[in-house]
Backbone bond lengths (Angstrom), bond angles and torsions (degrees), N, CA, C in turn:
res aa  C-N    CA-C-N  psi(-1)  N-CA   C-N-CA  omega(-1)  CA-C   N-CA-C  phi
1 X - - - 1.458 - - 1.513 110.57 -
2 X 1.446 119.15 -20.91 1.658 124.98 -158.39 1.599 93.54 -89.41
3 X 1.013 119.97 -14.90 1.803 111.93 -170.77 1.544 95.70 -105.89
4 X 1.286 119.89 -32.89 1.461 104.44 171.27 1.715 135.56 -50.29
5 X 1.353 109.11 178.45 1.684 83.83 -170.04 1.768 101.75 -84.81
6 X 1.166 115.23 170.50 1.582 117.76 176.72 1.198 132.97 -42.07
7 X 1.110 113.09 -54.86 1.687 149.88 -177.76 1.866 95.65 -68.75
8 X 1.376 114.45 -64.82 1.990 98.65 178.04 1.819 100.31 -51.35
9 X 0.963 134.75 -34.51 1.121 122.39 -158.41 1.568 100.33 -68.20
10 X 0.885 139.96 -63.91 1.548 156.44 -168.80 1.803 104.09 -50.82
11 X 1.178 89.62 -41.72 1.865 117.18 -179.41 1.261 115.80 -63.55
12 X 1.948 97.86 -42.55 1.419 95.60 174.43 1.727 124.20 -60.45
13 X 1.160 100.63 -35.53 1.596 127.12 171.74 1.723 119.82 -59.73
14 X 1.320 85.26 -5.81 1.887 73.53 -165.67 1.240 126.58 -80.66
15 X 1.618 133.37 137.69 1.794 115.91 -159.64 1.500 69.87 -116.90
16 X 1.281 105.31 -177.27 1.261 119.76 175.87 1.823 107.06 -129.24
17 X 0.973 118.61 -17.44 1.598 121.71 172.00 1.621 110.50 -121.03
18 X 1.430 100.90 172.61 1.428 113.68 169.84 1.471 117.57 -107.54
19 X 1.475 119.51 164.89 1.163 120.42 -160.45 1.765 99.65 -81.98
20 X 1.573 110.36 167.67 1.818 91.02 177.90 1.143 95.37 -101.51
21 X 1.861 128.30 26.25 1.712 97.88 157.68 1.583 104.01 -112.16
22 X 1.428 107.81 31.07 1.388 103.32 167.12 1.899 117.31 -60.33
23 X 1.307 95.89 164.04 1.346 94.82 -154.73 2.114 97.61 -132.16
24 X 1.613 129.82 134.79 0.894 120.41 161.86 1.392 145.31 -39.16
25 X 1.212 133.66 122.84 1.585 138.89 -148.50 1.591 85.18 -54.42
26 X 1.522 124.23 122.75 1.202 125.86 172.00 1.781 115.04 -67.35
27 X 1.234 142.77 138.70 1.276 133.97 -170.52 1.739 104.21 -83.74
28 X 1.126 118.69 177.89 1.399 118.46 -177.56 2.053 114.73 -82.53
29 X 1.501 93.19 -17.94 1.510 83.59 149.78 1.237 144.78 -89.40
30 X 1.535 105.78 -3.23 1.826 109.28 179.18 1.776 125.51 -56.99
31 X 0.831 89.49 -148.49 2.255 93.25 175.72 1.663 93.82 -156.19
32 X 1.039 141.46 6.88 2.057 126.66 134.66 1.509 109.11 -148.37
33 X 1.235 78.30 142.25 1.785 111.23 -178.99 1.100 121.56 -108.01
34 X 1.786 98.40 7.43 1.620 106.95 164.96 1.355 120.02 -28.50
35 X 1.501 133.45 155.56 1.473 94.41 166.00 2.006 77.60 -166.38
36 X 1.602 119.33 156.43 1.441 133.08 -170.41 1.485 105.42 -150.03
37 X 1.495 90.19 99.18 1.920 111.13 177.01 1.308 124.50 -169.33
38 X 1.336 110.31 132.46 1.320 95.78 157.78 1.576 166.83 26.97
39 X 1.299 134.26 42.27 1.483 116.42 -175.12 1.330 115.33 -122.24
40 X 1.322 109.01 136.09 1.672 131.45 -175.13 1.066 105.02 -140.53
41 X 1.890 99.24 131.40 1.461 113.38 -178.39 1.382 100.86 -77.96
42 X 1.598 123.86 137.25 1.187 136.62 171.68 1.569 126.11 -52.24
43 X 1.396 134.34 116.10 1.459 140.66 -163.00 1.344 116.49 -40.07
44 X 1.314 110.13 -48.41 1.588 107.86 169.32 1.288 134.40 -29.44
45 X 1.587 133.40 149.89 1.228 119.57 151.77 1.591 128.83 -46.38
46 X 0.950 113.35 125.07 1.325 116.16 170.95 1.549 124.72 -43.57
47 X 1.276 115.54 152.94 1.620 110.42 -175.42 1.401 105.53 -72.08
48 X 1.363 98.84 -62.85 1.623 110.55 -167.75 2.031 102.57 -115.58
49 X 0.979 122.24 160.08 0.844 109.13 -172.75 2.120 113.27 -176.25
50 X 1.263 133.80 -163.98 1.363 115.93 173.54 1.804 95.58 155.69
51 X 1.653 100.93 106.88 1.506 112.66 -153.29 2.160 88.01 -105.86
52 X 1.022 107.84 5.97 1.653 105.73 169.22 1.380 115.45 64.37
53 X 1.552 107.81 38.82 1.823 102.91 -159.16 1.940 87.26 -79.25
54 X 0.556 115.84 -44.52 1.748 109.53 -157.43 1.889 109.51 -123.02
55 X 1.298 126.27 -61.16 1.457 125.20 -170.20 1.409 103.61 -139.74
56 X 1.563 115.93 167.59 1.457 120.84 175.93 1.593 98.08 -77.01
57 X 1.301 123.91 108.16 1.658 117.45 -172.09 2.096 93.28 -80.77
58 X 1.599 77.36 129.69 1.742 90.72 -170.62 1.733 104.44 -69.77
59 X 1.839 111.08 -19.01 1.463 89.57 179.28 1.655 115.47 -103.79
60 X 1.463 106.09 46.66 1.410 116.42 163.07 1.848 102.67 -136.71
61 X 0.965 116.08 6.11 1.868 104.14 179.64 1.436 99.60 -168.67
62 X 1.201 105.15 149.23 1.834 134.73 170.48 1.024 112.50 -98.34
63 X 1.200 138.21 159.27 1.508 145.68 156.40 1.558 89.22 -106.43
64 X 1.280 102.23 119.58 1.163 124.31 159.38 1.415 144.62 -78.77
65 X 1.266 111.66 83.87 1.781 115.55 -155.50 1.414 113.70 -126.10
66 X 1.451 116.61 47.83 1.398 123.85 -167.75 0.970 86.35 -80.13
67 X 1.106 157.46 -38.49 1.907 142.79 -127.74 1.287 101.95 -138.59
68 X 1.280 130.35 14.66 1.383 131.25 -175.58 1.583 87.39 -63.14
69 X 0.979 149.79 -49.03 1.775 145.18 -138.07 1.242 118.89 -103.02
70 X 1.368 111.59 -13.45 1.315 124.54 176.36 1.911 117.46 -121.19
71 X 1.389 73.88 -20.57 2.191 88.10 173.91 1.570 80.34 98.81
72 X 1.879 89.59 157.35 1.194 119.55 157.53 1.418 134.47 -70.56
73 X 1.382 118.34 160.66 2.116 110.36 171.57 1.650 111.39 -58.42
74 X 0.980 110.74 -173.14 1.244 134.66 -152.83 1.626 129.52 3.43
75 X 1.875 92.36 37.97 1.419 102.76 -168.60 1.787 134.35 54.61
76 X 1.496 69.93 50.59 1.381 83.62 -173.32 1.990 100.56 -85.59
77 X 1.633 102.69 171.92 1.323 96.98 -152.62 2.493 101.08 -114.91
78 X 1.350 88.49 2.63 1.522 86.15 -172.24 1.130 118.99 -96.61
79 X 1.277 134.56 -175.68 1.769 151.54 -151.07 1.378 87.00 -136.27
80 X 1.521 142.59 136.26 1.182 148.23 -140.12 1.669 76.79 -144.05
81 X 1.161 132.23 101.18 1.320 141.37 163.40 1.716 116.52 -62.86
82 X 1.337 122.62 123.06 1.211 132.85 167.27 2.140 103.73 -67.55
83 X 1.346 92.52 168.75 2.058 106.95 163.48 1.175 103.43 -62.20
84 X 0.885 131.73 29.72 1.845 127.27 171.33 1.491 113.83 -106.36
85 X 1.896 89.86 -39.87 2.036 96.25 167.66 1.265 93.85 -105.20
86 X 1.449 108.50 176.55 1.231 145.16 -164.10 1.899 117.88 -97.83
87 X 1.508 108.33 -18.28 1.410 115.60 164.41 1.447 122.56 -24.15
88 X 1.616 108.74 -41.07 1.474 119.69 155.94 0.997 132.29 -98.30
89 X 1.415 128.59 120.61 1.822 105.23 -176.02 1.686 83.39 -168.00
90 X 1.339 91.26 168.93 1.490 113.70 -177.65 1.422 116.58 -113.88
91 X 1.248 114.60 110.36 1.637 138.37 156.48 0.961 144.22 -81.72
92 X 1.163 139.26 111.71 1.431 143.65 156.68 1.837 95.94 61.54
93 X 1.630 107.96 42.88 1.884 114.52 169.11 1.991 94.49 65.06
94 X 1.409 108.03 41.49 1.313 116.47 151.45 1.475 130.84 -136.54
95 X 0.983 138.41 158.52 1.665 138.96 178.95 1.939 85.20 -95.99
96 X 1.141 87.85 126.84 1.499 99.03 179.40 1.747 95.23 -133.06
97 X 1.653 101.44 110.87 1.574 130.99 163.35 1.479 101.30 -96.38
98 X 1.870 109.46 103.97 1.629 116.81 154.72 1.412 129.62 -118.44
99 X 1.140 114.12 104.87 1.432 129.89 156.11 1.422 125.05 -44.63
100 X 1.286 118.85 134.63 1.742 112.25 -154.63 1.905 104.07 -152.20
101 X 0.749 115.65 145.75 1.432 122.46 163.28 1.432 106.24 -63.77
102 X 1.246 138.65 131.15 1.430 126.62 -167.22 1.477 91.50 159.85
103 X 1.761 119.69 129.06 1.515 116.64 157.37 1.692 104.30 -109.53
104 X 1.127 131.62 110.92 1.333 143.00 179.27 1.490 122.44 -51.82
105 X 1.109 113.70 43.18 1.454 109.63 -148.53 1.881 118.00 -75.33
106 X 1.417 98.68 -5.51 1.432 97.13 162.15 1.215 114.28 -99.80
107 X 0.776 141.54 53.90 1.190 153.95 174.44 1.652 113.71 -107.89
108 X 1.478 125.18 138.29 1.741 94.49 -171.69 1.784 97.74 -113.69
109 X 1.380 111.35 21.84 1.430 83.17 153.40 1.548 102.19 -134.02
110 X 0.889 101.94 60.32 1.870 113.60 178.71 1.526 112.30 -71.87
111 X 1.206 133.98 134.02 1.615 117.21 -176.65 1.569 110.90 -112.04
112 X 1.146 98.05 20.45 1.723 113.89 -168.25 1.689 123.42 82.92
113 X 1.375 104.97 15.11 1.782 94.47 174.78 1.410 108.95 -75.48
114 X 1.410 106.48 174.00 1.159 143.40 -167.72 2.003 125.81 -90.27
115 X 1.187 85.25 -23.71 1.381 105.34 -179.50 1.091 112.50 -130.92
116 X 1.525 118.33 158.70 1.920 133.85 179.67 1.914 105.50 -122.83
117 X 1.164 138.98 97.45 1.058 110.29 128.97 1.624 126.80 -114.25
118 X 1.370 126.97 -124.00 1.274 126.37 -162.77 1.921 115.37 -148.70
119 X 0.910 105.10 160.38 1.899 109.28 -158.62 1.745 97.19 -142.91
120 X 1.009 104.69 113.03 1.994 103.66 -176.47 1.619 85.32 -116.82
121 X 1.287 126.56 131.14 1.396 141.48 115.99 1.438 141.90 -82.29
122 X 1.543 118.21 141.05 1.440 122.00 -167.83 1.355 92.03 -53.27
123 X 1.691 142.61 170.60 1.181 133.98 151.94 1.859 102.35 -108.81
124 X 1.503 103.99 7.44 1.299 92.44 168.18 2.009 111.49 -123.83
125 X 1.155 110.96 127.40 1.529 107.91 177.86 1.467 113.76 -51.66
126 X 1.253 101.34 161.55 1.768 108.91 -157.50 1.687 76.57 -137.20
127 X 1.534 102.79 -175.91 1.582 127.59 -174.02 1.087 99.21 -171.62
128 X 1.998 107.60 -148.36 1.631 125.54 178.99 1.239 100.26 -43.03
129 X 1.281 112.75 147.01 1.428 148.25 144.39 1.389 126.26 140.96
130 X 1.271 132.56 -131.60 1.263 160.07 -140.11 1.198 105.41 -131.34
131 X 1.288 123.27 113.81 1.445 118.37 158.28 1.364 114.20 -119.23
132 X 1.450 122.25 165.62 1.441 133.95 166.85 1.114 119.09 -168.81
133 X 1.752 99.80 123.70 1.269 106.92 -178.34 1.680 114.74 -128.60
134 X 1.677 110.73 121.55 1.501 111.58 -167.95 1.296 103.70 -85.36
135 X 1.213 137.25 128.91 1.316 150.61 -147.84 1.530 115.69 -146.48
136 X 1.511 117.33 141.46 1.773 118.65 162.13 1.310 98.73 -113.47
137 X 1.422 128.26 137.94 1.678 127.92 175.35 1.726 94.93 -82.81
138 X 1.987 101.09 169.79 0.959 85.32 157.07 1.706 101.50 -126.79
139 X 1.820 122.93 -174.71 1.377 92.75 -142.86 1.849 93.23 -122.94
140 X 1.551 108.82 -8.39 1.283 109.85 -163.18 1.283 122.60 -75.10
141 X 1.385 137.71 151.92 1.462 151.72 -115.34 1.746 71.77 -97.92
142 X 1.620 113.02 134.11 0.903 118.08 125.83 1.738 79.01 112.63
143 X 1.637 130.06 6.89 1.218 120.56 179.38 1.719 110.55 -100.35
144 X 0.846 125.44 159.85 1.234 143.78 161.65 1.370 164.64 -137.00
145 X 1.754 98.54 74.80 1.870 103.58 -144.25 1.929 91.71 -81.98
146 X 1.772 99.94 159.56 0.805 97.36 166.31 2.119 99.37 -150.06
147 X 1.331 77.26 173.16 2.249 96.96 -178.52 0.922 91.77 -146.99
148 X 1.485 119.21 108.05 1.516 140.61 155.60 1.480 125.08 -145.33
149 X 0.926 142.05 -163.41 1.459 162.96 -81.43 1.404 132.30 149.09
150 X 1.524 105.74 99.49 2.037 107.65 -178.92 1.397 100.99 -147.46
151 X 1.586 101.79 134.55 1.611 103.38 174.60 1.633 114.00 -46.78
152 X 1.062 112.98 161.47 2.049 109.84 -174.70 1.946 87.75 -127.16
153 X 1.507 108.13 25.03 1.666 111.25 169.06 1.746 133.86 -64.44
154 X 1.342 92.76 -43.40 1.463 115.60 160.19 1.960 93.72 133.88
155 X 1.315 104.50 -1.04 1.504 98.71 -155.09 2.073 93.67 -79.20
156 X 1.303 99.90 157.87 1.605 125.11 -159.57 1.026 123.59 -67.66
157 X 1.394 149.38 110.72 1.696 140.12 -123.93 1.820 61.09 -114.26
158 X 1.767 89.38 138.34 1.419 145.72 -4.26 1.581 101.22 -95.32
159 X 1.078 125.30 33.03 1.427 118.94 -173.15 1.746 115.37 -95.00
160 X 1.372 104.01 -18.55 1.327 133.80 152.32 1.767 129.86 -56.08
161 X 1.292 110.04 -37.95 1.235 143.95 -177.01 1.719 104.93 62.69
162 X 1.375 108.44 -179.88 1.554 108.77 -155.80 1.762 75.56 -165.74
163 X 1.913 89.24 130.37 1.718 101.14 162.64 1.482 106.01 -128.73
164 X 1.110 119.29 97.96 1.627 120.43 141.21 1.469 150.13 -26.22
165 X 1.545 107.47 64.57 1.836 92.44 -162.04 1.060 87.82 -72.41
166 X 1.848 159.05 -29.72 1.450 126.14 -162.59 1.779 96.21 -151.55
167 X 1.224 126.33 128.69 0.920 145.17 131.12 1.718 131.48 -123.93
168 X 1.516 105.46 152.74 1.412 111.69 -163.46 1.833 105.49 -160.13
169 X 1.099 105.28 116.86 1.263 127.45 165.73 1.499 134.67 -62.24
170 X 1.409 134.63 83.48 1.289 131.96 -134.72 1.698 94.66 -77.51
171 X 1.295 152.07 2.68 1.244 134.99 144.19 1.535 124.00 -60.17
172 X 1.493 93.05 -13.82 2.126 95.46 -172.44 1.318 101.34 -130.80
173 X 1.228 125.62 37.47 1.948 135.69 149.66 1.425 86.41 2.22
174 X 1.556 91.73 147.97 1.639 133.15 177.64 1.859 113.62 54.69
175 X 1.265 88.02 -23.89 1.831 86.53 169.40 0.782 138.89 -63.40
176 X 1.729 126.30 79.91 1.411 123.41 -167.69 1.616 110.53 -69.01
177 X 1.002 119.09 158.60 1.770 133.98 178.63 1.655 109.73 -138.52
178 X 1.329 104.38 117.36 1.517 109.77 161.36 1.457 112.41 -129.93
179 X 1.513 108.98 165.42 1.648 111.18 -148.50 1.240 95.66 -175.27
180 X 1.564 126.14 128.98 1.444 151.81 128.88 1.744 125.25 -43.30
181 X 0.868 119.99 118.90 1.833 113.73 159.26 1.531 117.38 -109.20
182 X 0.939 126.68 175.69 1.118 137.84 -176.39 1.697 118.14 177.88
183 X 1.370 132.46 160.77 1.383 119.40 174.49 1.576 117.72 -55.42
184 X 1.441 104.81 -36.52 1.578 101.03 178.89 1.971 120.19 -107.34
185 X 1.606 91.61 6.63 1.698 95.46 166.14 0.795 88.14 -116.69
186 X 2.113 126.40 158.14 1.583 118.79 166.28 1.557 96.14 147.14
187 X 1.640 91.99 132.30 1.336 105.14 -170.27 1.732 130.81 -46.57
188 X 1.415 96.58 -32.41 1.937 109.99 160.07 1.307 102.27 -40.09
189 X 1.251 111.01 -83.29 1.756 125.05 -179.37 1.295 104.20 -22.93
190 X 1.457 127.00 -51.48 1.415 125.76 -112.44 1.436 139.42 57.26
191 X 1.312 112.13 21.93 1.115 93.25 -155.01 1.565 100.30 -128.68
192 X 1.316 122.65 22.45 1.275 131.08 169.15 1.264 129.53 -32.83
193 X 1.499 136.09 109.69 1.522 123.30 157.70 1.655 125.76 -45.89
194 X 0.913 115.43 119.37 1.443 117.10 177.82 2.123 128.39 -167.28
195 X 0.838 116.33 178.10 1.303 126.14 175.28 1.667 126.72 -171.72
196 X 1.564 103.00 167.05 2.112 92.86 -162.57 1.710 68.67 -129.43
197 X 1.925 72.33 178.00 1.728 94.33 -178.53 1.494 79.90 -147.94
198 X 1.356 123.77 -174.50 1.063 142.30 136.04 1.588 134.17 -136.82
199 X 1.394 114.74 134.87 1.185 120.97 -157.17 1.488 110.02 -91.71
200 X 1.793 135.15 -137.86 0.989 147.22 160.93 1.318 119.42 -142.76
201 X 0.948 145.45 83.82 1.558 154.39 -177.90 1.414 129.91 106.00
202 X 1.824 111.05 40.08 1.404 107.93 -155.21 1.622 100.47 -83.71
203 X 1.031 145.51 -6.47 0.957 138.99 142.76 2.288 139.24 -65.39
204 X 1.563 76.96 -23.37 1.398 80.77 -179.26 1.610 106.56 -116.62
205 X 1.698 129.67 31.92 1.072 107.85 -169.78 1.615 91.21 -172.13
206 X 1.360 120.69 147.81 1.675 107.89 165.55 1.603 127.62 -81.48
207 X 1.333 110.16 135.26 1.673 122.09 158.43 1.037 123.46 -91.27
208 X 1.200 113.74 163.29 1.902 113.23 149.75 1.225 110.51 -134.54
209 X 1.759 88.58 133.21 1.280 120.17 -166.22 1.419 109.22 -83.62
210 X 1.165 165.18 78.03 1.139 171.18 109.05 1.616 145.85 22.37
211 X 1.113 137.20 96.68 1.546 129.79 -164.97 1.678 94.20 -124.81
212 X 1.451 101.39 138.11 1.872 100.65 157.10 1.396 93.79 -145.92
213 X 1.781 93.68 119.91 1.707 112.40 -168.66 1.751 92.59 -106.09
214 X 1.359 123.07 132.22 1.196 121.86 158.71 1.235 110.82 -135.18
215 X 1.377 137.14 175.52 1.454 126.01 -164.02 1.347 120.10 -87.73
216 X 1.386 109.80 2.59 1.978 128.28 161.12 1.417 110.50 -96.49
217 X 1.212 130.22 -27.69 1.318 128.55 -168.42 1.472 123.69 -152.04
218 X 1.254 123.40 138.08 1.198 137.35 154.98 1.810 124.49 -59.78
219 X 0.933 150.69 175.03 1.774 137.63 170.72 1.670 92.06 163.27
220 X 1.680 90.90 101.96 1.620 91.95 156.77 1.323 116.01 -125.04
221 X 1.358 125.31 148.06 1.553 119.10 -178.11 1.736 95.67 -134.23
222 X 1.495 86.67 -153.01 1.758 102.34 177.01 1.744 110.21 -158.56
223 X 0.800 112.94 129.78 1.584 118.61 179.22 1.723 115.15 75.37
224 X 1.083 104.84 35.73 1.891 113.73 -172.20 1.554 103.03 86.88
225 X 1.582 124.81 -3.13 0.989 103.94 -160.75 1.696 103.05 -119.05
226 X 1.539 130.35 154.87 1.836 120.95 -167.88 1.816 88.31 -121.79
227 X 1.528 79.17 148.38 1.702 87.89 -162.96 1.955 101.08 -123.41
228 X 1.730 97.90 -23.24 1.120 130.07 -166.35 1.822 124.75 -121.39
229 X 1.646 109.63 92.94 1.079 84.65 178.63 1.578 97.97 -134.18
230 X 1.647 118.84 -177.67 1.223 127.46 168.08 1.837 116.69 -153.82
231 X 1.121 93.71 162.37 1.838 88.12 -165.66 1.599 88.40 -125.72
232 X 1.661 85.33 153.37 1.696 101.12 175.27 1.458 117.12 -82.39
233 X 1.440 117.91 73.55 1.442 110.29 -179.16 1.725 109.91 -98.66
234 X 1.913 113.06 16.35 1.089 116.84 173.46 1.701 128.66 16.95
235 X 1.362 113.76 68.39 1.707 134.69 173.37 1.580 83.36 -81.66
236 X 1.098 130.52 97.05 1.394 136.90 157.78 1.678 104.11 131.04
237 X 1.150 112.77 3.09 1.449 109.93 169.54 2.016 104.02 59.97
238 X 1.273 111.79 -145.19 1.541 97.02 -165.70 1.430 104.05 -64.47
239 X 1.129 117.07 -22.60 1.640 104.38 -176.02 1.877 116.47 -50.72
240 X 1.255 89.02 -15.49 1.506 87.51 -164.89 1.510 111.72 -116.83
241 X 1.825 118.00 -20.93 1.101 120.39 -174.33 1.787 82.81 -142.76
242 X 1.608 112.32 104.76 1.063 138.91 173.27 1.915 113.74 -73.95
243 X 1.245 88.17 -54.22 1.489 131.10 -165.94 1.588 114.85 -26.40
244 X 1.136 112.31 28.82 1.898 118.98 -152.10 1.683 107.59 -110.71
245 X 1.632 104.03 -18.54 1.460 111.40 -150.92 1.622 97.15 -111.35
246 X 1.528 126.33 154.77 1.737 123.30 161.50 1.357 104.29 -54.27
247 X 1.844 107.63 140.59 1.417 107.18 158.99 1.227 91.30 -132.09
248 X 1.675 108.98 163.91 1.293 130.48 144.86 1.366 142.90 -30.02
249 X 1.124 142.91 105.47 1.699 129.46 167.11 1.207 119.56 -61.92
250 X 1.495 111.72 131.18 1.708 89.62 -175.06 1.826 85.32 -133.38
251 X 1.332 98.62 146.81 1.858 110.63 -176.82 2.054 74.07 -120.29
252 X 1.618 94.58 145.10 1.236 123.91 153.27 1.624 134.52 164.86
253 X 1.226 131.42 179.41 1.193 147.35 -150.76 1.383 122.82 -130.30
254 X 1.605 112.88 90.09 1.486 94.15 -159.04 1.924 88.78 -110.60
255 X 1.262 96.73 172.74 1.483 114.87 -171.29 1.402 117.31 -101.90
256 X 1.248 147.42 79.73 1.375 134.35 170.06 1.558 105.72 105.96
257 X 1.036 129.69 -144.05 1.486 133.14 151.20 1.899 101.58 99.91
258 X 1.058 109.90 164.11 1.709 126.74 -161.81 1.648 98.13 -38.34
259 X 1.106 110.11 -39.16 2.009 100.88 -179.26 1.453 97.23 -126.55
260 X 0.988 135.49 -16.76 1.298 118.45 -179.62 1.618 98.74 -86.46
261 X 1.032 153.31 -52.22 1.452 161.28 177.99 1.599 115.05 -55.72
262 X 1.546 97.87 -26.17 1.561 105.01 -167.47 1.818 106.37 -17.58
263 X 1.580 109.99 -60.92 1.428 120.76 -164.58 1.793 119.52 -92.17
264 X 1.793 102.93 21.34 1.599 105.60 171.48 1.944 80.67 95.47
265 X 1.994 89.98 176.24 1.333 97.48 165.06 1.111 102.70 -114.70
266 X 1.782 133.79 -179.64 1.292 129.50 153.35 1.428 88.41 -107.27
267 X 1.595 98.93 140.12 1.461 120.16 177.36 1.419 103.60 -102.99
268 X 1.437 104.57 -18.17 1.549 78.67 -173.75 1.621 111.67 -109.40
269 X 1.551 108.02 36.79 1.883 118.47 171.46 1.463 100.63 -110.27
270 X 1.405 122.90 -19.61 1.681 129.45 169.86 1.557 95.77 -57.02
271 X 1.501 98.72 140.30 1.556 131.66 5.03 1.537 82.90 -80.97
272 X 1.659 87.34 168.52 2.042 114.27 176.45 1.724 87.77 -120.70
273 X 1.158 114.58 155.44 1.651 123.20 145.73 1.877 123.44 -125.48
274 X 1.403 84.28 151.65 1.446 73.46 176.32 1.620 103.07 -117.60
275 X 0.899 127.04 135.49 1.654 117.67 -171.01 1.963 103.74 -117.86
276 X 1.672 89.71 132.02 1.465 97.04 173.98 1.752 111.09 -109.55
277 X 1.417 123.19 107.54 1.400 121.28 -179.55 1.361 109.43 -69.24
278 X 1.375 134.68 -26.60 1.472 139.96 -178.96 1.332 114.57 -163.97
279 X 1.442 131.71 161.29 1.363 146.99 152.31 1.329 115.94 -123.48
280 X 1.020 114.19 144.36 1.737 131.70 -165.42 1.235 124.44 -146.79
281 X 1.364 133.02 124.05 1.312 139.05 -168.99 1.194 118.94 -157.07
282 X 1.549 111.62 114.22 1.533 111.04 177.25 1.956 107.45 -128.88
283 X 1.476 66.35 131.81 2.267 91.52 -173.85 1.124 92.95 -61.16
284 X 1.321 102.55 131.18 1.774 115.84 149.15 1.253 111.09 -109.31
């Protein structure tokens, strides 16, 4: 599919109806966001995009290593490697994110963890549209890849809001998780918008991970298909529907931490990878 042109790929995907147990865009006050429909990436070339033929091209992504010195949120347990290590690198026309047993200790902003992997951000802001990202999970106890989304404005997480098309907890393989934040949705609260699916081989096989953001709705699925949606019926005005501004894509691999760690790590399945064959994004 990766050598074909952009546009068949999306094409290949395309349904033309919805299923009849599709279900009404749930509003942000309901209790499920289950949701069964439809999604196809649009034929066009993509706006922005990065198919991994040769290097991580530095003027589409950052390594993101602000917090190496103080640690990451939710106590998470890894060393966020800069282009100097290899945590990021490109293989065989893949973005290959590996997480490793390793304390970095020459490193001078090391904060004493235990582990190395790697954190890529778009360096250009994204918004409405379509995303897709073809992906391999990885599956071992105590990993935690994620594909999401945060304004790069300066404004105050969660007041910024944050969309999750894929997270997955390597003690609970194939369980995809997607999730909204906002100041008044958000995992502190509890009170996060979100929903799981589960797939078949997300560790041993590629998906695509999927978002279509428009300024009424949220819709994330997996495999052409949305499992996850939410509508802008804003009961709290921005507090509750953030969702208006460009954010960032961010691919990465975190180590352990408040839900990803819940069950210990296994040290001895490190290194894990998570491999990205492409990213895709077209503006609406």
């Amino acid at each position: 599919m990766k050598r074909m042109a952009w546009w068949l790929a999306g094409a290949a995907m395309l349904a033309t109806g919805v299923s009849a147990q599709q279900v009404e865009a749930p509003s942000l006050g309901a209790t499920n966001y289950a949701y069964d429909g439809a999604m196809a990436a649009p034929r066009s070339r993509p706006t922005f995009g990065d198919e991994f033929s040769k290097t991580i091209d530095p003027t589409r992504w950052r390594w993101d290593v602000s917090q190496n010195r103080k640690g990451w949120p939710n106590h998470e347990l890894e060393y966020y490697a800069g282009p100097d290590r290899s945590n990021a690198r490109v293989e065989q026309g893949a973005l290959v994110i590996e997480a490793r047993k390793e304390a970095p200790r020459d490193e001078p902003d090391w904060g004493g963890q235990l582990y190395t992997s790697a954190k890529l951000v778009t360096k250009q802001t994204l918004g409405y549209g379509f995303y897709e990202v073809r992906a391999q999970l990885p599956c071992g106890r105590g990993m935690w890849p994620a594909i999401w989304l945060l304004p790069m404005d300066g404004s105050r997480w969660p007041d910024g809001g944050e969309i999750d098309v894929m997270e997955m907890v390597g003690y609970d393989p194939d369980v995809i998780h997607a999730t909204v934040h906002s100041a008044l949705f958000n995992h502190r609260l509890k009170t996060q918008r979100g929903a799981q699916t589960r797939i078949t081989g997300a560790c041993s096989a590629y998906h695509l991970y999927q978002l279509d953001w428009t300024p009424d709705t949220i819709t994330i699925g997996v495999d052409g298909r949305g499992y996850m949606r939410v509508k802008n019926d804003q009961p709290g005005g921005a507090a509750a529907w953030p969702f208006t501004r460009p954010y960032s894509l961010i691919l990465n691999l975190a180590v352990g931490g408040d839900w990803g760690g819940q069950k210990g790590i296994d040290d001895t399945a490190l290194p894990q990878v998570m491999k990205v064959d492409y990213v895709r994004y077209w503006k609406r």
